[in-house]
DRENTORKOL-3810 file (N, C-alpha, C; in nm, 4 decimals):
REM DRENTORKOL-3810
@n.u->8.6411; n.v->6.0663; n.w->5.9733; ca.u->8.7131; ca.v->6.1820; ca.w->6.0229; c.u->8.8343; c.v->6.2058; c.w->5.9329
@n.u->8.8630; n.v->6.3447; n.w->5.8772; ca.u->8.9323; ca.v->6.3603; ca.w->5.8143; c.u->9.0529; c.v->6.4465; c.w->5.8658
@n.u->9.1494; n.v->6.4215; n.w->5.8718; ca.u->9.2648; ca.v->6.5317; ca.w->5.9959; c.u->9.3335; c.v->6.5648; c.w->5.8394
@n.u->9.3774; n.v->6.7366; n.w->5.8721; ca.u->9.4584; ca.v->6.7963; ca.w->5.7674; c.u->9.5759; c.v->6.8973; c.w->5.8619
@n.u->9.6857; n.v->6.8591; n.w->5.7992; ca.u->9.8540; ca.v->6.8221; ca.w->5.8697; c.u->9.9041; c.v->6.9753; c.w->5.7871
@n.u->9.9407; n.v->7.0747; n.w->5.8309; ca.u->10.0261; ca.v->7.1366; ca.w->5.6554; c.u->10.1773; c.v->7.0742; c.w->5.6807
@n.u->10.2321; n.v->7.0902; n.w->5.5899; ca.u->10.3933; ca.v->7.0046; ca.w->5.6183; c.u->10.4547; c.v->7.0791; c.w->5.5327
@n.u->10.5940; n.v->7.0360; n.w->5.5060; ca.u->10.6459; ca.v->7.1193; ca.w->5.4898; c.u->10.7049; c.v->7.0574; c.w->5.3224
@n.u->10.6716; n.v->6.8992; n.w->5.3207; ca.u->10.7384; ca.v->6.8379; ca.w->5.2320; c.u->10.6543; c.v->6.7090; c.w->5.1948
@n.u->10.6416; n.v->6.6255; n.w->5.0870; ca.u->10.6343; ca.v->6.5365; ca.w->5.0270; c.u->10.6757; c.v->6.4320; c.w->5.0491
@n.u->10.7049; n.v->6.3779; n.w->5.1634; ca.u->10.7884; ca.v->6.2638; ca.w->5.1920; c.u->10.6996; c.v->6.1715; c.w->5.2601
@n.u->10.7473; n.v->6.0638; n.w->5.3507; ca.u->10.6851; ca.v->5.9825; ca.w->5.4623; c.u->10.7128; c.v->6.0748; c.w->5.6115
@n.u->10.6402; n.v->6.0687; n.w->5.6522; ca.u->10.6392; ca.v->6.1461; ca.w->5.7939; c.u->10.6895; c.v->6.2856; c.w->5.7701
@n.u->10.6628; n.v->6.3688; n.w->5.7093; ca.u->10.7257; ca.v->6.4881; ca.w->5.7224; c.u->10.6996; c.v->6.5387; c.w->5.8794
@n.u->10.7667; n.v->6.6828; n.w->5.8589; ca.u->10.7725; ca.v->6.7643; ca.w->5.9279; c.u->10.6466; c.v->6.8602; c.w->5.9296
@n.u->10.5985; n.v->6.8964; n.w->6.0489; ca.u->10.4655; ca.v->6.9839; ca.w->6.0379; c.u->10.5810; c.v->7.1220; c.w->5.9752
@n.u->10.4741; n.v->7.1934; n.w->5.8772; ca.u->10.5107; ca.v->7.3123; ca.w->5.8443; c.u->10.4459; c.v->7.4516; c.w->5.9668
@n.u->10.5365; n.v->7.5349; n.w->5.9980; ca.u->10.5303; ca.v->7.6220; ca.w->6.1001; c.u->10.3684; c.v->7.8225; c.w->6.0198
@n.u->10.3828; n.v->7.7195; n.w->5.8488; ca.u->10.3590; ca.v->7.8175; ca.w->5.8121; c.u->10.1836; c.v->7.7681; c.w->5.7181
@n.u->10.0647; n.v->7.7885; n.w->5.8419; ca.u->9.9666; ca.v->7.7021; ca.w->5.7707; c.u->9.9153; c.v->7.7497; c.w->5.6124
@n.u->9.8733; n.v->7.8992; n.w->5.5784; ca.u->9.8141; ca.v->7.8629; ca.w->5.4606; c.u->9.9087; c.v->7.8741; c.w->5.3630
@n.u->10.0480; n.v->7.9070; n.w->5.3560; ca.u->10.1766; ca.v->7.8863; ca.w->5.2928; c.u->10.2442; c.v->7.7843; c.w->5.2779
@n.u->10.2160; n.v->7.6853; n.w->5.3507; ca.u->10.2703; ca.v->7.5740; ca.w->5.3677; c.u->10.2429; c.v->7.4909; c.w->5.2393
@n.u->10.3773; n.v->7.4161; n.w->5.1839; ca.u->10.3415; ca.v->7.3981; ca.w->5.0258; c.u->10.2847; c.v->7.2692; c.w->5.0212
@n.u->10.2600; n.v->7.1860; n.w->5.1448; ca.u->10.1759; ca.v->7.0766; ca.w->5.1185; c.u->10.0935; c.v->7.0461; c.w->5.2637
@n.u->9.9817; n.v->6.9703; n.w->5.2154; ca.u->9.8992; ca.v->6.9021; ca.w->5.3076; c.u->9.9097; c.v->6.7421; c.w->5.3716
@n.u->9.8883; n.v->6.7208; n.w->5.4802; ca.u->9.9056; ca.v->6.5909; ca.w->5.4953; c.u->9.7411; c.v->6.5604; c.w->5.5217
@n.u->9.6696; n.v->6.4690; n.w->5.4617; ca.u->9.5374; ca.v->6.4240; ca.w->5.5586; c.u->9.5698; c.v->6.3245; c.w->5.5887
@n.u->9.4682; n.v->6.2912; n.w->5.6709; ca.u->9.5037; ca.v->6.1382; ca.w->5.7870; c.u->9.3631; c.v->6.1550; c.w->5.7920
@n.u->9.3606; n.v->6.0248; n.w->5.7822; ca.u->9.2322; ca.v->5.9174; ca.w->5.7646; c.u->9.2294; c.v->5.7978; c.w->5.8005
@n.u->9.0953; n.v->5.7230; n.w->5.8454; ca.u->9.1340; ca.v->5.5631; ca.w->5.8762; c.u->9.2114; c.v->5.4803; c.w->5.7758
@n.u->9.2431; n.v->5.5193; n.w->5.6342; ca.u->9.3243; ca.v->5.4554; ca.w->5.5653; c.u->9.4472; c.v->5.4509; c.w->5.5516
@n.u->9.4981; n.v->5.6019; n.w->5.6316; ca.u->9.6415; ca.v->5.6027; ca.w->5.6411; c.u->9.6651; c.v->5.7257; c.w->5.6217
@n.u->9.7632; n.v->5.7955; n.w->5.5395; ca.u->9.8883; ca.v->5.9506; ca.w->5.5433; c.u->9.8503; c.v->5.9721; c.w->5.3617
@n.u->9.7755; n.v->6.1087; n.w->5.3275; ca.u->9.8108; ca.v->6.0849; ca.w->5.1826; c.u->9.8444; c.v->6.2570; c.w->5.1951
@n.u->9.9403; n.v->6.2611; n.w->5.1160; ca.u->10.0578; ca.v->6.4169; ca.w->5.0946; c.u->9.9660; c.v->6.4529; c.w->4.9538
@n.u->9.9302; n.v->6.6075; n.w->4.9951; ca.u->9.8655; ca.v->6.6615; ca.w->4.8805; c.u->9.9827; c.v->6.7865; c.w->4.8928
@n.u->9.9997; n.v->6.8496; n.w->4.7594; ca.u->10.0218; ca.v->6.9880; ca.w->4.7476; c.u->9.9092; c.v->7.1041; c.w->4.7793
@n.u->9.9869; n.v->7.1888; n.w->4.8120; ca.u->9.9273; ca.v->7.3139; ca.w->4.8600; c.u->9.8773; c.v->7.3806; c.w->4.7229
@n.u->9.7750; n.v->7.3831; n.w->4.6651; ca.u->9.7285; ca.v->7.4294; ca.w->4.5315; c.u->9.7107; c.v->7.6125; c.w->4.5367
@n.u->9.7656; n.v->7.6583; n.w->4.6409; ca.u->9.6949; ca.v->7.8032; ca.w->4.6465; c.u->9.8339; c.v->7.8492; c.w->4.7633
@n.u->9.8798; n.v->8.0080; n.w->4.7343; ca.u->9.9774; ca.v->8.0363; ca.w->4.8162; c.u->9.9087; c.v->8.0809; c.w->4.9658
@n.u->9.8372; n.v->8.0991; n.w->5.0003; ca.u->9.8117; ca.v->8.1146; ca.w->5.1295; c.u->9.6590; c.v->8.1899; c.w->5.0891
@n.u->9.6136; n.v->8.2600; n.w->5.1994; ca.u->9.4050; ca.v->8.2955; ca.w->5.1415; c.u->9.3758; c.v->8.2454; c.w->5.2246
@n.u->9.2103; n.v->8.2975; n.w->5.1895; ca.u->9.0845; ca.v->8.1636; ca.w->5.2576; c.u->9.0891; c.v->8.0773; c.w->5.1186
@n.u->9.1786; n.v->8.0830; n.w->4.9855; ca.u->9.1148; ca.v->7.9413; ca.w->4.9299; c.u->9.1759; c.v->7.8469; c.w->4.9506
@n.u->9.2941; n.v->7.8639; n.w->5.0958; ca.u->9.3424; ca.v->7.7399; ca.w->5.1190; c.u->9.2001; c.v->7.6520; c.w->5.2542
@n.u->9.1439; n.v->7.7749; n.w->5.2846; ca.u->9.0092; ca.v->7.7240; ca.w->5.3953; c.u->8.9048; c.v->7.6629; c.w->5.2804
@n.u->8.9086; n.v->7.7649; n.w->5.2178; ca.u->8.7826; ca.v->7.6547; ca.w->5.1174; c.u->8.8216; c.v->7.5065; c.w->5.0889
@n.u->8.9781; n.v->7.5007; n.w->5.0533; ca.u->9.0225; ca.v->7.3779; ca.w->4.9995; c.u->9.0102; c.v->7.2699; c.w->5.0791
@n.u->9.0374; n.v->7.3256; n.w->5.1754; ca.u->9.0697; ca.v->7.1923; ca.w->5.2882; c.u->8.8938; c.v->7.1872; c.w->5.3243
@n.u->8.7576; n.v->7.2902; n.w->5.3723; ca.u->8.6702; ca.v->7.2672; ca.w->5.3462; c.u->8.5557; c.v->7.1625; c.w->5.2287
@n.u->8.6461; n.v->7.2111; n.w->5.1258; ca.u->8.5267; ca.v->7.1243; ca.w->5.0263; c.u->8.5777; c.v->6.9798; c.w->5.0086
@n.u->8.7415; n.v->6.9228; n.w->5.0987; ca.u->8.7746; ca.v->6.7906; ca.w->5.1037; c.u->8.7119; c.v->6.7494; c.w->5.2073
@n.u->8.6539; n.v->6.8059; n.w->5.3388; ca.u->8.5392; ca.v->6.7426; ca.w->5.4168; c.u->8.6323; c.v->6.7232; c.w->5.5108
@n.u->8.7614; n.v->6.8092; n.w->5.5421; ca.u->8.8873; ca.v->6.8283; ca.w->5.7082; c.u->8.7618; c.v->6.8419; c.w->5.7764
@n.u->8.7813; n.v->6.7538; n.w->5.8792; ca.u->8.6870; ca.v->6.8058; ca.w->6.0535; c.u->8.7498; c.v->6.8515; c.w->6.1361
@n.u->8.9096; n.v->6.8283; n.w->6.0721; ca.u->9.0325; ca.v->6.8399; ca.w->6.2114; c.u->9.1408; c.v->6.9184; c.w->6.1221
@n.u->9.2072; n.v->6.9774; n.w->6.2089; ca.u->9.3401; ca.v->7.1044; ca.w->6.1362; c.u->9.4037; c.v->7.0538; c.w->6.3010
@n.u->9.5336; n.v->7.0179; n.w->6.2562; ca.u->9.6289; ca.v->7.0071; ca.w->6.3572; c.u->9.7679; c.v->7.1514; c.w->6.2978
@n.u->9.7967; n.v->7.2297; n.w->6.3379; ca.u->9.8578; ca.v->7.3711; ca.w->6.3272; c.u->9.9826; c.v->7.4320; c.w->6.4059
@n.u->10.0352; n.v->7.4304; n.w->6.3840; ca.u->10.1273; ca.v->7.4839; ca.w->6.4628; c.u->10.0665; c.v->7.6859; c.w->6.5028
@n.u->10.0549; n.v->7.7399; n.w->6.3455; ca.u->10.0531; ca.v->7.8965; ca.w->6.3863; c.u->9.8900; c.v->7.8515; c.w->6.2552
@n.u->9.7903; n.v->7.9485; n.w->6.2650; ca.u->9.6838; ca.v->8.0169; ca.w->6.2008; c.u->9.6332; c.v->8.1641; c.w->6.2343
@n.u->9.6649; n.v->8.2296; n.w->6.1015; ca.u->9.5876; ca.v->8.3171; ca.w->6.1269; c.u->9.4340; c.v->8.3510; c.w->6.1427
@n.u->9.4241; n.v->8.4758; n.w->6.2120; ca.u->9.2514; ca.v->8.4918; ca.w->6.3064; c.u->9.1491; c.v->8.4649; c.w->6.2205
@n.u->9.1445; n.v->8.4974; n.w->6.0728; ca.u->9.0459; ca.v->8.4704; ca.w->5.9590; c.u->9.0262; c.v->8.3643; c.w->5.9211
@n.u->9.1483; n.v->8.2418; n.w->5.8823; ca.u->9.1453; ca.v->8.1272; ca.w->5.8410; c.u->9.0628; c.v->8.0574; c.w->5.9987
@n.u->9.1237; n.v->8.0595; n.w->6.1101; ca.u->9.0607; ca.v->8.0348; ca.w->6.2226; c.u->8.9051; c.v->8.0453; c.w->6.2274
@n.u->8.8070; n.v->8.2027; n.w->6.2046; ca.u->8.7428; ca.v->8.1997; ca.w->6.2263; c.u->8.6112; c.v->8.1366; c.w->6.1351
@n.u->8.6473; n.v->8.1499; n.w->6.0029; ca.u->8.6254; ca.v->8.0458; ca.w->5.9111; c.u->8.5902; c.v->7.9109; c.w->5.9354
@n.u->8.7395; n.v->7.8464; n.w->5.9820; ca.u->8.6982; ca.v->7.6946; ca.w->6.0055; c.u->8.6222; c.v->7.6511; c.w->6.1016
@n.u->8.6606; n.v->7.7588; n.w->6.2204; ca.u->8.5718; ca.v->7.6995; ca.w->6.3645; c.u->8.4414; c.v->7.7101; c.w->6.3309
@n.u->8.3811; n.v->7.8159; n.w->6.2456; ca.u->8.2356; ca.v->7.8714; ca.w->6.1967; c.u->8.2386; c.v->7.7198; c.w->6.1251
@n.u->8.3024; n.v->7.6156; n.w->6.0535; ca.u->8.1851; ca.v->7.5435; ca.w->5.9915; c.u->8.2122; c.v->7.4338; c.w->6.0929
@n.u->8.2834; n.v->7.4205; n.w->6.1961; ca.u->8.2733; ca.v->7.3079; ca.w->6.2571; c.u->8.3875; c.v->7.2516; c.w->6.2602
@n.u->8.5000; n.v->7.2967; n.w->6.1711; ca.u->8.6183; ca.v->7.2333; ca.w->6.2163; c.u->8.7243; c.v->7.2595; c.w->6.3702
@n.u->8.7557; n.v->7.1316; n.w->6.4130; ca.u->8.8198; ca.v->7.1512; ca.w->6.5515; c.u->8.9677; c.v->7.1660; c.w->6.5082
@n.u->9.0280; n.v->7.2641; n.w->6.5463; ca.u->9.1601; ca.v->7.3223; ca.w->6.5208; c.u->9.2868; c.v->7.2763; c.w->6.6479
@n.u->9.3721; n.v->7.2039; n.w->6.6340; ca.u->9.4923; ca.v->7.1797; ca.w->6.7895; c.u->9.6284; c.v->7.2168; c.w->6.7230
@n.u->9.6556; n.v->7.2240; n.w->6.8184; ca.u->9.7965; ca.v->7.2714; ca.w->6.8404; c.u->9.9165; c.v->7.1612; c.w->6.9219
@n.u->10.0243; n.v->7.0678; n.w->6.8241; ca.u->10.1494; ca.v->7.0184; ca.w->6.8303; c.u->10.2522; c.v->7.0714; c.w->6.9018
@n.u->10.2336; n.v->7.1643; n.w->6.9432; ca.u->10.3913; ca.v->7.1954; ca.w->7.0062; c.u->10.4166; c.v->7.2956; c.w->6.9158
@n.u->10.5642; n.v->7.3781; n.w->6.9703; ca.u->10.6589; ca.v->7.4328; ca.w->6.8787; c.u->10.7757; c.v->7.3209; c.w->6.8100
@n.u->10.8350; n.v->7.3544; n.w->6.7480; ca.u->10.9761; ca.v->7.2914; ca.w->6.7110; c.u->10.9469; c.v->7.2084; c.w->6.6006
@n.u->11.0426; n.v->7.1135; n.w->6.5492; ca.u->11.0384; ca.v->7.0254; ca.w->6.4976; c.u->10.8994; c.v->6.9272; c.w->6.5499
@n.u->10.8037; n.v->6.8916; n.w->6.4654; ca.u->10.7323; ca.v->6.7701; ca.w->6.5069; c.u->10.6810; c.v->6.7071; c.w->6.3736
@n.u->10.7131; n.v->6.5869; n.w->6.3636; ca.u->10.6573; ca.v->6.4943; ca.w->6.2786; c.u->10.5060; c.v->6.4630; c.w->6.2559
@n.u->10.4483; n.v->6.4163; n.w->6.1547; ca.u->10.3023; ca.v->6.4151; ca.w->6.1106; c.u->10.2636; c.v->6.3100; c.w->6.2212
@n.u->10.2948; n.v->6.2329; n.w->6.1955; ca.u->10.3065; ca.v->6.0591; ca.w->6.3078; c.u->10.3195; c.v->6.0898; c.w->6.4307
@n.u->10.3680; n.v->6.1989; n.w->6.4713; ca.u->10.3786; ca.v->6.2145; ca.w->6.6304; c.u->10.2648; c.v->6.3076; c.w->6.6813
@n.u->10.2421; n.v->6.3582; n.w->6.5668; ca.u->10.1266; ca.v->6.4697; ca.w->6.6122; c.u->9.9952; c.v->6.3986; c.w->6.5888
@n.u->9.9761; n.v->6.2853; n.w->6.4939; ca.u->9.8542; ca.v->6.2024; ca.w->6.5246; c.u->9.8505; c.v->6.1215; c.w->6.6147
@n.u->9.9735; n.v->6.0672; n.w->6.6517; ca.u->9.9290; ca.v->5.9653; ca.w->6.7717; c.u->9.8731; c.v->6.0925; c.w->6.9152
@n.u->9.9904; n.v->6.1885; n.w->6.9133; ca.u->9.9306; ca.v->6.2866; ca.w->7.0344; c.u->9.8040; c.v->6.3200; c.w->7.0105
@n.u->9.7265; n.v->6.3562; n.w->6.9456; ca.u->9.5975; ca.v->6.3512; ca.w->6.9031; c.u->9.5264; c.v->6.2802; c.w->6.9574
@n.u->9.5453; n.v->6.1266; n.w->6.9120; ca.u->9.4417; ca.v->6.0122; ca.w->6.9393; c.u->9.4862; c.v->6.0108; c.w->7.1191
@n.u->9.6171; n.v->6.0219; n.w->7.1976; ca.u->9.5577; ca.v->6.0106; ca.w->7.3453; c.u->9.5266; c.v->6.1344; c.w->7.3865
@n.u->9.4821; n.v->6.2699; n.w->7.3273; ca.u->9.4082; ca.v->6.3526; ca.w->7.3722; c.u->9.5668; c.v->6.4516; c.w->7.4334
@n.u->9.6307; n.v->6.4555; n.w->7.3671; ca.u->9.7287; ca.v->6.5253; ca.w->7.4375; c.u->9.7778; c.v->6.6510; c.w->7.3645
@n.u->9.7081; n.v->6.6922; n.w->7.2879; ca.u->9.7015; ca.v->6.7931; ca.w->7.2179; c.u->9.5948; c.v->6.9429; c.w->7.2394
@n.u->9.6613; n.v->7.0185; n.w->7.2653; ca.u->9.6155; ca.v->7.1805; ca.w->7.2765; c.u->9.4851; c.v->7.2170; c.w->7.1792
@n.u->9.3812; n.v->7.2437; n.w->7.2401; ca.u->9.2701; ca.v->7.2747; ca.w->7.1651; c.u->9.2751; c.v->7.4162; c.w->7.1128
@n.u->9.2606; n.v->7.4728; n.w->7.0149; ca.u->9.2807; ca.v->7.6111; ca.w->6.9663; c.u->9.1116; c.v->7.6389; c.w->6.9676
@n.u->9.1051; n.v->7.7456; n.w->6.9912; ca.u->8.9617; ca.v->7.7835; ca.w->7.0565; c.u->8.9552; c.v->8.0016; c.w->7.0596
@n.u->8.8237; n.v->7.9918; n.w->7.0591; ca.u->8.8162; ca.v->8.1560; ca.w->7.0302; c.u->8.8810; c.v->8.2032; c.w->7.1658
@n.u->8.9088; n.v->8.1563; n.w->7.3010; ca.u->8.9685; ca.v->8.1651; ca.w->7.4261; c.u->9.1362; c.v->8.2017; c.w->7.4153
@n.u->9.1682; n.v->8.1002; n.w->7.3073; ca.u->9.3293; ca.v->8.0998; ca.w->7.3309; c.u->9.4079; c.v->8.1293; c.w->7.1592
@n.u->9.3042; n.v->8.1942; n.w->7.0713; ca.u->9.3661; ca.v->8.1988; ca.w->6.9472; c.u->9.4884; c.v->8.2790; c.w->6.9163
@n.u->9.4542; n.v->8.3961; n.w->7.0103; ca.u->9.6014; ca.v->8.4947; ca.w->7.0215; c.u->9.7171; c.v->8.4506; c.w->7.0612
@n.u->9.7300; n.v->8.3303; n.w->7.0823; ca.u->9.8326; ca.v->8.2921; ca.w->7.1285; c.u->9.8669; c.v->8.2341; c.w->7.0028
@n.u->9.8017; n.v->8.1793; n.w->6.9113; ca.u->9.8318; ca.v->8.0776; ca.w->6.7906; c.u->9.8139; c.v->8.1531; c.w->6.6546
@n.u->9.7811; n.v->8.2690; n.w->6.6739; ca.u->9.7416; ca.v->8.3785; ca.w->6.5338; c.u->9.8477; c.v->8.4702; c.w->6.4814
@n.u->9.9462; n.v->8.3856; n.w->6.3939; ca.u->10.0425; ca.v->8.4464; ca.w->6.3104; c.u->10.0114; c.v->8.5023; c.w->6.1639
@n.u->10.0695; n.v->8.5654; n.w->6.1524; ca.u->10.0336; ca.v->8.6448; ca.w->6.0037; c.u->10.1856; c.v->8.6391; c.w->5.9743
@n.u->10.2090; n.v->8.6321; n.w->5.8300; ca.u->10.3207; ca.v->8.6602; ca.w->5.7895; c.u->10.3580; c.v->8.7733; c.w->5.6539
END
């Protein structure tokens, strides 16, 4: 299982970024641990392809827009939702693993579908 974080920064535990396909870096999380990629593309679907052809099953998000959304859910990726505010990469995977995280779904996307 591959989880993809956008953040906002390069560090240890960043901060989730509020801004997904703009967001200038990626976090994945994997059974091996936290690895920080840069954002290779300013926002698009080739940030969906990107995170697609690395084999993400999981997008944890604060805001997505309706296209990038309908994209990922079409190949199978499960999309949640952290909260607003400040939240750390580490806090949003552990909320994850006890299931305490907001499922983003064709039901409730308008609530999570920002454009900027």
């Amino acid at each position: 299982m591959l989880i993809a974080v956008p953040v906002k920064f390069n560090k240890e535990n960043p901060p989730i970024s509020p801004a997904f396909g703009h967001a200038k870096y990626f976090a994945f999380v994997d059974e091996n641990g936290v690895k920080i990629e840069k954002n290779p593309y300013e926002g698009g679907i080739k940030v969906v392809d990107w995170l697609l052809d690395k084999g993400v099953d999981i997008v944890i998000t604060q805001h997505i827009g309706l296209k990038p959304f309908v994209i990922l859910a079409n190949e199978g990726v499960k999309l949640y939702y952290p909260g607003e505010g400040r939240i750390e990469v580490n806090d949003a995977i552990d909320a994850f693993k006890k299931g305490n995280l907001q499922e983003i779904t064709e039901d409730n996307i308008e609530k999570f579908a920002k454009h900027r």
